[in-house]
C-alpha positions in Angstrom: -13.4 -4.3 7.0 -12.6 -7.6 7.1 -8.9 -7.7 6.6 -7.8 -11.2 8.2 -9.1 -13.0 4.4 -7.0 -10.7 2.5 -3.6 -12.1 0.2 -1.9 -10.0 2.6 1.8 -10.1 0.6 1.2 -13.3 -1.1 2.0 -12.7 -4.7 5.4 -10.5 -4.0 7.8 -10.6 -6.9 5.4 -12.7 -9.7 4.0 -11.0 -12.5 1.2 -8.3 -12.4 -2.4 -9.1 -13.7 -4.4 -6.2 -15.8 -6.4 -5.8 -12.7 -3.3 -4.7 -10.9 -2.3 -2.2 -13.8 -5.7 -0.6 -13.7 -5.4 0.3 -9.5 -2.5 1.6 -10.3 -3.5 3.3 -12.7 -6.7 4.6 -10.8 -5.0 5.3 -7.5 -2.1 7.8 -9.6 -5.2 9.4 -11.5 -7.0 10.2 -8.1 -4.5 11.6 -6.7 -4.2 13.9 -10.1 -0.9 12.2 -11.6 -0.2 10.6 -14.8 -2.0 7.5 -15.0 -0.2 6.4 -17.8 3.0 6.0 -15.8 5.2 2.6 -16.0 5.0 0.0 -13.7 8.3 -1.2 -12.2 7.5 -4.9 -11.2 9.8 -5.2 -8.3 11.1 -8.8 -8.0 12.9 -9.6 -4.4 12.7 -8.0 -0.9 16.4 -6.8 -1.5 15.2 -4.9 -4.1 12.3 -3.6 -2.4 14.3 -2.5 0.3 16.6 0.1 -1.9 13.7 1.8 -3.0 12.3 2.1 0.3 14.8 4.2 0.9 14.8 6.6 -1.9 13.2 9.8 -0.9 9.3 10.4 -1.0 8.3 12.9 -4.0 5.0 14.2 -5.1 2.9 11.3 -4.3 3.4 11.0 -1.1 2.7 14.9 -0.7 -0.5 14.4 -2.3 -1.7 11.0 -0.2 -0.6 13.0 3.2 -3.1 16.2 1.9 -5.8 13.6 0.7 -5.3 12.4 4.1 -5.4 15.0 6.2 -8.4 16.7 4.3 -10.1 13.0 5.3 -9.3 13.3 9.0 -10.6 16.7 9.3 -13.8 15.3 7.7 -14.7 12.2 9.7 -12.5 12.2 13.0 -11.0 9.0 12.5 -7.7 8.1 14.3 -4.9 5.5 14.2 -6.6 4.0 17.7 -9.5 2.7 16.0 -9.4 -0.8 17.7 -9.8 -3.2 14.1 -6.4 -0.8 13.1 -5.1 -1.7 16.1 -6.0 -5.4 16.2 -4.5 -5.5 12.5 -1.3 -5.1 13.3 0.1 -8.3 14.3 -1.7 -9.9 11.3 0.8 -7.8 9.3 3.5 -8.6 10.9 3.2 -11.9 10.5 2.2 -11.8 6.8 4.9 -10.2 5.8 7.5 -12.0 8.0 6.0 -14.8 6.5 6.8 -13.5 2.8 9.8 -12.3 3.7 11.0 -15.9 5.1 9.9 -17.7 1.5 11.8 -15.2 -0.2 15.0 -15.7 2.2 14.7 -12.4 3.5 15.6 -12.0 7.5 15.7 -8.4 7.7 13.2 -7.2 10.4 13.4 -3.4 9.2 12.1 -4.5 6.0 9.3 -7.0 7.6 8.1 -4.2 9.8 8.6 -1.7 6.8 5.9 -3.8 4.6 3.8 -4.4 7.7 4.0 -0.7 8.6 2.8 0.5 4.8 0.3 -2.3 4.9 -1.1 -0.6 8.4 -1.4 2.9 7.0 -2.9 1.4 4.1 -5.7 -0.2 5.6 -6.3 3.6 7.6 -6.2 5.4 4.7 -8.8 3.0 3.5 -10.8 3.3 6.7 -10.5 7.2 6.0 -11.9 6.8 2.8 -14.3 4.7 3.4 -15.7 7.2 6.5 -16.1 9.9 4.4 -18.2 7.5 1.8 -15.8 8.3 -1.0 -16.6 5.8 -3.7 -14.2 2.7 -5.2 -12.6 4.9 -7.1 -11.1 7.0 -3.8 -6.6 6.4 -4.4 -7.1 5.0 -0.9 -9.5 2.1 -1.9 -7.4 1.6 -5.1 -3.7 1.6 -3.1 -5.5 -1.0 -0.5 -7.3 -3.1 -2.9 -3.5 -4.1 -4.3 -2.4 -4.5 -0.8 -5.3 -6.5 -0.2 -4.5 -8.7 -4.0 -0.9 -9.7 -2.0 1.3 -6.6 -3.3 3.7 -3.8 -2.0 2.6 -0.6 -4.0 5.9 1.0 -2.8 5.1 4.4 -4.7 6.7 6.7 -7.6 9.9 6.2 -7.8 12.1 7.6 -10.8 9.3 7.8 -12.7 7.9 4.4 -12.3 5.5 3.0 -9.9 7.1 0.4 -8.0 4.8 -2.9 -7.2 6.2 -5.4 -5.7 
C-alpha cells in the first residue's frame, strides 16, 4: 500500500466525476444499503465541519461490524508500522487543503486526517482478508485516495466532500 502518491484531499469541494458516484454507490451496496442514495456534494470545510458533527446512524454501525468481523479474521491492528508512518502524511494533506480553502481549524484538519487514517486500516483490513475491489472498504478508500472526504449518510444523503 503505497499511500504517499495518493490525491490525498486534493479535489475537496469541486464537482464529483461518475467514477466517484459509482464508489459510492458500491461502498453503500456492500455494506447492504441503498445504493441509489443522493449524493450531497459538500462544498467548504465549514460545511464539512457541521456534518461531522451530526450523530453516526446505520452506516457507521455496519462499517464497525464489517470491521470487527475483519479483525477477528486476519489479526491486524492499528500498530501496523505503514498505518503508523501514514499519519503525518495526513496531517499534512489535509492541513494543506484546509489552508487553500482558508480553513485554520485544527479539530477539523485532524478530523479529515483521522477519517483518512481509519480509512487506509479498514482498507488494510480488507485487503488481509483478500476481499475483492468490490469490499465497502476498498470502495470508501479508493475516494479518499481520488482527493475526497466520504463523510458518510447523513439525512439521507451521502456526504462527499
Amino acid at each position: 500500500m503505497n499511500n504517499l502518491h495518493h490525491s490525498w484531499f486534493a479535489v475537496l469541494g469541486q464537482p464529483a466525476g461518475a467514477s466517484e458516484y459509482d464508489e459510492v454507490a458500491g461502498y453503500l451496496r456492500g455494506l447492504n444499503l441503498d445504493a441509489t442514495t443522493p449524493i450531497r456534494a459538500v462544498q467548504s470545510w465549514q460545511e464539512a465541519g457541521q456534518l461531522t458533527r451530526q450523530p453516526a446512524g446505520l452506516w457507521w454501525a455496519r462499517e464497525e461490524a464489517e470491521r470487527k468481523r475483519l479483525e477477528a479474521q486476519v489479526g491486524l491492528r492499528l500498530s501496523d508500522a505503514d498505518l503508523v508512518a501514514l499519519t503525518d502524511s495526513l496531517h499534512g494533506a489535509a492541513a494543506v487543503a484546509a489552508a487553500r480553502a482558508g480553513c485554520s481549524d485544527p479539530g477539523l484538519i485532524k478530523a479529515a486526517a483521522g477519517s483518512a487514517f481509519y480509512a487506509a486500516y479498514q482498507y488494510r483490513l480488507a485487503c488481509a482478508a483478500d476481499s475483492t475491489g468490490d469490499h465497502p472498504f476498498m470502495r470508501k478508500y479508493a475516494l479518499f485516495a481520488a482527493g475526497r472526504w466520504p463523510l458518510g449518510l447523513i439525512d439521507a444523503h451521502y456526504a462527499l466532500f
